[in-house]
C-alpha positions, 0 to 999 in steps of 0.5 A: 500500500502506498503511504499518502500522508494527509493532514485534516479530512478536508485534503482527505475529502479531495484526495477520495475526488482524485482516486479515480484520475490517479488509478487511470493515470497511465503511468501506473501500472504501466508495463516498464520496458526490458522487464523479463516476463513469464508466460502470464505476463508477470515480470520474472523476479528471478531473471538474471541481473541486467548489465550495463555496457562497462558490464557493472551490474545495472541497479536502475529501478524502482525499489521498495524500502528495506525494512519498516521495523529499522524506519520506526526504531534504528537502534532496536537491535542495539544495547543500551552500552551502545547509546551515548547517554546524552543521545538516549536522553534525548531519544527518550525526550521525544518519546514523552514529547511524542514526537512534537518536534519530529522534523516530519511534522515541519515538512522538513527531510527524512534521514537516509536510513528512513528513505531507505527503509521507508520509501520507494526509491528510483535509482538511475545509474551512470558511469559517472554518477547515480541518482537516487529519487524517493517518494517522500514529502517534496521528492528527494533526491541523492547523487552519488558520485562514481567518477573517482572523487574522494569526500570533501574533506570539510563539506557543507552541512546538508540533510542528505549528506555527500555521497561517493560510491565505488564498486567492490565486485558486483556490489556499489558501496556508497559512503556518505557523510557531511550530515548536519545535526538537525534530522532525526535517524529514525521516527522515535528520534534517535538523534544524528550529528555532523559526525555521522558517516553512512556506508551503504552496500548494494548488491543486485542478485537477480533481477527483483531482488537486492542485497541492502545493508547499512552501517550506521557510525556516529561516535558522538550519539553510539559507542560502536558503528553497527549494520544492518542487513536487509534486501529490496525488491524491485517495484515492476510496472510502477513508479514514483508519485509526487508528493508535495508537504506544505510547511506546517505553521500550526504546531498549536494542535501538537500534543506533548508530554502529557506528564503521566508517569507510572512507577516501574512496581505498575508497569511491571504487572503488565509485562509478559507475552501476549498472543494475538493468534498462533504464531502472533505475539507481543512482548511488553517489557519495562525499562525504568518507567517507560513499558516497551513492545516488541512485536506485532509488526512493531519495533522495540519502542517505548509506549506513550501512557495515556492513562494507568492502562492506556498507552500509544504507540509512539511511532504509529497510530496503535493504541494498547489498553491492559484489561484486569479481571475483578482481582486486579490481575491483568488477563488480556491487551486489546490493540486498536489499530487500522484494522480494528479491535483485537484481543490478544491474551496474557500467555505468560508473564 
């Protein structure tokens, strides 16, 4: 599903007038040239990996993001050792701000691991450069040079940084650096500095399918550099839309913290592992006084209390309420989310 964002039920009206112009708009669905097929018509995903005339590996396409899990929480894989504690300080912050200053709310940029996780992504490849465009608010783009340059050694400070590739074997490994401070690396708002470097390593080994990883090195928010490793698939027969965000002015209606805070003896009553159905769980956790979820495709991620027994998802629309029986024993978590009520049971604690 394709991610509009819309910001009041006016433009959600206007948006229902221009689906049907949008579903005929011919470049949609549109059948994208050289694409191998099968005999059903359906392009061929395992097909070898197309060339380009200097017989590097062609990385032109349309990609989907990588990993979603990463976009919500870039760090959810790392521990606390591995945060400076001035940066999970900050982290924590904007969880109890609920995110009020996220750069999103500004129209302002996404980081490149969030375009990369998040987005669709059309890559055009040169002997000299690529380009990398995004289908996010005001349509980003990145070059990455691959005529041999070296990084500026004392760059202008820029949101998506400057960007060198060079080619190892089949894969493009671009580096990336010359970050300002003011972005955000993932949704939750992990921070980012000017001493961020990027490495990204691209490998394309079938024709619908990339090997994607990440490393992440920042010394001044993390005490160690740390990948991830994920793959892209290619979007045949699509493209990107515009996107256009309007520069948000009326921050009266951003909620902040709401000041609830709920003793770690409270919270502790509510971890455990819940199942939502067989092979579905959450697992509710509690670090200090903040109650965390892992789980029912949500990152590791610290929940925004509401009340004693309501809490929000802090990097997406779910809300989580703990349900106690007449003994004060909680027995079951209802999720609300986009698809509805549902009941997920108290497994074990």
């Amino acid at each position: 599903m394709r991610d509009l964002r819309l910001s009041s039920a006016a433009a959600l009206a206007v948006l229902t007038l221009l689906l049907p112009a949008i579903a005929g708009a011919q470049w949609i669905n549109y059948p994208s040239p050289g694409t191998p097929r099968l005999s059903d018509g359906k392009p061929n995903l395992f097909a070898p990996a197309p060339r380009t005339t200097d017989g590097k590996p062609d990385l032109s396409g349309v990609w989907r993001g990588a990993s979603p899990l990463h976009r919500f929480n870039i760090a959810q894989d790392l521990k606390p050792e591995d945060i400076q504690p001035w940066a999970e300080a900050l982290f924590l912050q904007r969880v109890r701000d609920a995110r009020k200053d996220d750069p999103n709310s500004r129209c302002l940029p996404l980081s490149v691991p969030s375009l990369n996780f998040f987005s669709l992504t059309r890559i055009v490849q040169t002997s000299a450069l690529i380009v990398m465009l995004y289908e996010s608010f005001n349509s980003p783009h990145r070059t990455v040079f691959t005529d041999g340059r070296d990084l500026p050694i004392d760059p202008n400070p820029t949101w998506l940084g400057y960007s060198v590739g060079r080619w190892e074997g089949d894969a493009l490994v671009v580096t990336t650096t010359g970050f300002n401070d003011r972005n955000w690396l993932d949704s939750a708002g992990h921070p980012q500095t000017g001493s961020l470097r990027i490495t990204e390593r691209l490998r394309r080994r079938d024709f619908g399918h990339m090997d994607f990883e990440v490393t992440i090195d920042d010394p001044k928010v993390f005490t160690r550099p740390f990948t991830m490793k994920t793959e892209r698939l290619l979007a045949p027969d699509m493209d990107l839309l515009e996107d256009i965000c309007e520069n948000e002015r009326d921050t009266a209606r951003f909620s902040g913290d709401t000041g609830i805070r709920l003793s770690p003896e409270l919270l502790s009553t509510y971890a455990g592992v819940y199942e939502l159905a067989p092979g579905r769980e959450a697992i509710v956790t509690v670090t200090g006084d903040l109650l965390y979820v892992d789980g029912l495709n949500e990152a590791k991620l610290p929940l925004f209390a509401q009340s004693e027994t309501k809490f929000m998802g802090i990097a997406s629309a779910t809300a989580y309420e703990f349900v106690k029986d007449a003994r004060g024993n909680v027995t079951h978590l209802m999720v609300h989310d986009f698809v509805g009520d549902q009941k997920a049971y108290r497994k074990q604690r």
